[in-house]
N, C-alpha and C positions, 0 to 999 in steps of 0.2 A: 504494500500500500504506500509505504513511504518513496520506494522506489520511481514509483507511475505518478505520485505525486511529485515527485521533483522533475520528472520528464518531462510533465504537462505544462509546469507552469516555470520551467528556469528559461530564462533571457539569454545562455550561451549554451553552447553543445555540451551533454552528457554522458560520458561513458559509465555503462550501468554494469555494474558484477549482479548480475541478475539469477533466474533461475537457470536450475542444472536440469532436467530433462531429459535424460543419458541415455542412449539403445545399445542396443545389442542386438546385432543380425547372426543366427547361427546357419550359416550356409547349409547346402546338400554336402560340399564339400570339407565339412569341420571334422576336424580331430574330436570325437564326443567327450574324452576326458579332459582334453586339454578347455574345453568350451565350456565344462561345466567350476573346472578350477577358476578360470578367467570371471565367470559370471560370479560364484561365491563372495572372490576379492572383491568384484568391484560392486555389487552390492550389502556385501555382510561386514566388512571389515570395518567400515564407517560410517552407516546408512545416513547420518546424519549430516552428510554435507555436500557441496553441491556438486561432485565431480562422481560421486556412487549411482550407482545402477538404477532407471526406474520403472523401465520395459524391456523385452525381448522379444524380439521377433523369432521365427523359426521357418523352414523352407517346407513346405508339405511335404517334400519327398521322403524326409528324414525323421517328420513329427511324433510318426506312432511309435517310433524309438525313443527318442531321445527325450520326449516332454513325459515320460514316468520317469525316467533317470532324473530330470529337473525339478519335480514333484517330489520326489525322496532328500535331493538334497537339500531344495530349501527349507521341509518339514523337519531337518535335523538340526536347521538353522531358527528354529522358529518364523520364517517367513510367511506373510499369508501370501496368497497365491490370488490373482483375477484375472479371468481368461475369452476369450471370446469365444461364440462357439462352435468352433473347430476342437479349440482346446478344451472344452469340457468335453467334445464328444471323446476325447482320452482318456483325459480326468476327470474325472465327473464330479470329483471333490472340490475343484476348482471353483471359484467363486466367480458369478458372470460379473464379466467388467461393464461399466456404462460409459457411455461416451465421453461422461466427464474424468474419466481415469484414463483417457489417453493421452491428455495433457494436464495430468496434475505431476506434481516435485512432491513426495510422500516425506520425502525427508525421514524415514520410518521404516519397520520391516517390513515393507510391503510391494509388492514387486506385480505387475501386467505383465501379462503373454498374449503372443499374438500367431497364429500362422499366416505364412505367407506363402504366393505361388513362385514367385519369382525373387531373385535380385533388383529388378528394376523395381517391383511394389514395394521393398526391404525402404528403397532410397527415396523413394515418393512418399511411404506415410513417415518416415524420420525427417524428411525438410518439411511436412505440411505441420508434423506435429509434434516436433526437438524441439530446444532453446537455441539450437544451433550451437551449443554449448560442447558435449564429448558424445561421440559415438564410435561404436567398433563393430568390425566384420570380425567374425571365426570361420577362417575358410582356411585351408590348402590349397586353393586354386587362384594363383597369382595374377592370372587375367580378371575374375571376381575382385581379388583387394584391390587390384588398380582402379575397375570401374569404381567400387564404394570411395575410398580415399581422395577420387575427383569430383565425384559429383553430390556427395552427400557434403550440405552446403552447414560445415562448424568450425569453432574456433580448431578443434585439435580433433583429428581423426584417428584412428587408431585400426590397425593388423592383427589379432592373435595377443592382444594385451592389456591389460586393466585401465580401464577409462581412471582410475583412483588416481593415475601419473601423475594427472593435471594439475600442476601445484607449479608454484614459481621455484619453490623453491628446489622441487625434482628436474626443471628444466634447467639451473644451474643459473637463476636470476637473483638467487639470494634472498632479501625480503621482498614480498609480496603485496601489492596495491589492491589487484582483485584481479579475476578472471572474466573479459568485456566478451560478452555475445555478437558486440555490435561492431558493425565499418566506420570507422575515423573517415572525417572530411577533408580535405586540405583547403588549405586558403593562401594566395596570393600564387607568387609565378608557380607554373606548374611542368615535371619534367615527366618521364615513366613512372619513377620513384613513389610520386605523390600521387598516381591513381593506383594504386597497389593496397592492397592489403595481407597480412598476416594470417597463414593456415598452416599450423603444425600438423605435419604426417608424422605418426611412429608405426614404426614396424616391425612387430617384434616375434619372438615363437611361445608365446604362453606367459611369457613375464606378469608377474605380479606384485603389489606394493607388500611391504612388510609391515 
């Protein structure tokens, strides 16, 4: 609230550390242990902040495996679980999500699942409905991370590794101001330099924060 209120009404430009809004695409192509390590981190280790986990998408091809494997481990985690329904038709313990939990920041144990047909639907409902903030592919399939990594429009993308990285001071920035979802404007002469903006790629094989 205090955020949107300072947007609204400041008289200069505002860079906002806003909400975190994190996916997770788990490809046809993912390592299912390394996808479920990845997802724990980056949801359980700190649920309460804004670079942790707050959906998952899943590829139909691989769903009726992998979404009880992810039903088990977050019930070890105390996580509750909201799913659409694809996903209850797996789990059926699954709690149906409402449209307002595909863009809610839980900030809390509480994690949305989603199936998906494709890669391109993975990148379409994470730009219509992320902060633009962390999102990750779990693929082995290097062609798939390249398309996520370009087209899925956030500050810092991620390969096979825990959105949890996002931190200034894990990227070697020292102390930390905030984490902007948003594009700077320039002002005055203008070269390449100043129509550019800032998108960390990492690419990693399962990395997770300690």
């Amino acid at each position: 609230t205090l955020i949107r209120a300072v947007t609204e009404q400041a008289y200069v430009p505002v860079i906002k550390h806003y909400k975190g809004v994190c996916h997770a695409f788990v490809d046809e192509a993912a390592d299912p242990a390394m996808a479920l390590a990845v997802i724990e981190n980056a949801k359980c280790s700190r649920p309460g902040v804004c670079n942790a986990l707050e959906k998952v998408l899943v590829h139909e091809k691989i769903a009726a495996g992998f979404l009880p494997q992810l039903a088990a481990r977050m019930a070890d985690k105390r996580v509750e679980l909201r799913g659409d329904e694809a996903v209850r038709a797996i789990v059926p313990s699954v709690r149906a999500a409402t449209a307002a939990d595909w863009d809610a920041e839980y900030l809390d144990l509480v994690l949305t699942i989603g199936v998906v047909p494709s890669l391109e639907a993975a990148i379409a409902h994470i730009n219509r409905h992320g902060s633009h903030h962390s999102d990750v592919i779990l693929s082995e399939n290097e062609k798939a991370q390249e398309r996520f990594l370009d087209e899925v429009d956030s500050a810092c993308v991620y390969a096979n590794a825990s959105t949890r990285f996002t931190d200034g001071g894990e990227f070697g920035m020292g102390a930390e101001i905030g984490i902007s979802t948003d594009k700077l404007h320039a002002r005055g002469p203008m070269g390449l330099e100043e129509l550019t903006t800032y998108k960390f790629v990492i690419q990693g094989s399962g990395q997770i924060r300690a």
